[in-house]
N, C-alpha and C positions, 0 to 999 in steps of 0.2 A: 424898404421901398421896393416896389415890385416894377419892373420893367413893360412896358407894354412890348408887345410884338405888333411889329407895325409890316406884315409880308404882303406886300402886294400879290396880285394875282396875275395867272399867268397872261401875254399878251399875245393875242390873234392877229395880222393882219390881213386885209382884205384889199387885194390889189386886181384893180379889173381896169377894162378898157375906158375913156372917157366918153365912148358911144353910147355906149348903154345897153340894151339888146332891143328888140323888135319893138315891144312897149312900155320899155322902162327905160328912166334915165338911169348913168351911171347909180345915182344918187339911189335911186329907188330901189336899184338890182342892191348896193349896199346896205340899203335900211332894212328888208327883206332877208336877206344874209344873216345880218346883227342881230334881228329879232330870233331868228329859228334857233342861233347859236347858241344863243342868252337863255334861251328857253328849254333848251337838250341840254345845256349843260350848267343849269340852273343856277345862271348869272355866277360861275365860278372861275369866268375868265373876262378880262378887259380887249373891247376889240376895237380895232383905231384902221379908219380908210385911208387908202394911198394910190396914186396913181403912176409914183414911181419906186422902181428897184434898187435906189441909192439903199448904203447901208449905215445909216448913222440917226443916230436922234432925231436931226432938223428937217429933212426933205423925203424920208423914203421908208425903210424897215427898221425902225429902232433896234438897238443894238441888245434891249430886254428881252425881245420879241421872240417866243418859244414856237409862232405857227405863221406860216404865211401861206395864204390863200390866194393861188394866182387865176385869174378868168379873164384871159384875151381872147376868147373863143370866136369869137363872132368878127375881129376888125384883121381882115383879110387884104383885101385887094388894098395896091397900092403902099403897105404897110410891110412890106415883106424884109426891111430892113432893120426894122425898130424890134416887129418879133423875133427875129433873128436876134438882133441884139440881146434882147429881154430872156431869150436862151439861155444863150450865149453867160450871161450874169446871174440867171438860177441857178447852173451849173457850177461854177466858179466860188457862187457865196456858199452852194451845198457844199465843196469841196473844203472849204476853208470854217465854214460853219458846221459840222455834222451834227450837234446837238441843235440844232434848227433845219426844222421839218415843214418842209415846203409840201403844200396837196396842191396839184395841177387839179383843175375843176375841170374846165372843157376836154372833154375826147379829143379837139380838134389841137388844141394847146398838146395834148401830152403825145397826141401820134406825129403831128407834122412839122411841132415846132423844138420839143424837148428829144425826144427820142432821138428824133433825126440829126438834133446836133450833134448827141451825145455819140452818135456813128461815126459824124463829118471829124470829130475831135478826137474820134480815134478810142474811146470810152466804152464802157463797158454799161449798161442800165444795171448790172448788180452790184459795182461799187457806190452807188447811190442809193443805200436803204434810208436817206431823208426824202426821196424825191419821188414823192408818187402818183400816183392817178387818181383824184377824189371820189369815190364810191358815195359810202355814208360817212361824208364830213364830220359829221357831229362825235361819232363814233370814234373814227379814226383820230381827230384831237382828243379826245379824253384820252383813248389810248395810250398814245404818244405822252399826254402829261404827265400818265399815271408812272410811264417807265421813266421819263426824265426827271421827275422829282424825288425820285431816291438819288439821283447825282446833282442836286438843287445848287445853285450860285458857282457851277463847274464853267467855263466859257466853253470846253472842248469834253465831248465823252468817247474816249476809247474802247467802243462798244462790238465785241465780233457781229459781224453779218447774223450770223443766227440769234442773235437778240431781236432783230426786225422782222424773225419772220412771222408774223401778224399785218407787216406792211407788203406783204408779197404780192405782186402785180398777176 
């Protein structure tokens, strides 16, 4: 009797603002997303929407989840708490997560709201080789999968800084 292998594939999420941008709803910025993703990286990854930073199965970044795709770029004024906040806890899950590789997508996300914490908290942007600045998404996830699936079903990879450097800013 022969076993099946039953490996799921690795999980993307795709976490943006609930505004959406100029002409697209949230919804549409996601389906757009999903589509280009599915499509570079020839549907060899599962990608699931969120619109929060919790970390557990139910409400937010599931706990399988090898890529998180964050895009608050656009929701500015009057919000300066929340993305603060949303910092605040990319920082914290990298910290505690490092085999989960967060890509900041917006310029505005990664200069005014991640950077800037990571100063306010006293941190260094080089101990965070999971947190980076989205260039070529598509790329940069495969990337990332191809180096973490040689440590496949690890929670934590104790990886030197110059393992990432492909992720260099």
């Amino acid at each position: 009797m022969t076993k099946s292998k039953n490996k799921s594939k690795p999980l993307v999420v795709f976490i943006n603002d609930p505004m959406g941008c100029m002409n697209r709803t949230a919804g549409e910025e996601y389906d757009e997303f999903a589509s280009h993703i599915l499509e570079m990286l020839d549907n060899k990854v599962t990608i699931q929407h969120s619109f929060n930073l919790t970390r557990d199965n139910k409400h937010g970044v599931p706990l399988r989840a090898s890529v998180v795709v964050y895009d608050y770029g656009g929701m500015m004024f009057g919000c300066e708490d929340l993305l603060t906040s949303n910092a605040r806890e990319i920082i914290k899950l990298a910290q505690e997560n490092p085999s989960l590789l967060f890509i900041i997508y917006s310029s505005i996300s990664w200069v005014q709201q991640i950077t800037h914490e990571m100063r306010e908290m006293g941190l260094n942007q080089d101990d965070f080789p999971n947190v980076i600045q989205g260039k070529s998404v598509s790329e940069q996830i495969a990337e990332w999968l191809q180096l973490t699936q040689t440590k496949a079903h690890k929670k934590k990879l104790d990886m030197p800084t110059s393992t990432y450097l492909r992720f260099q800013r």
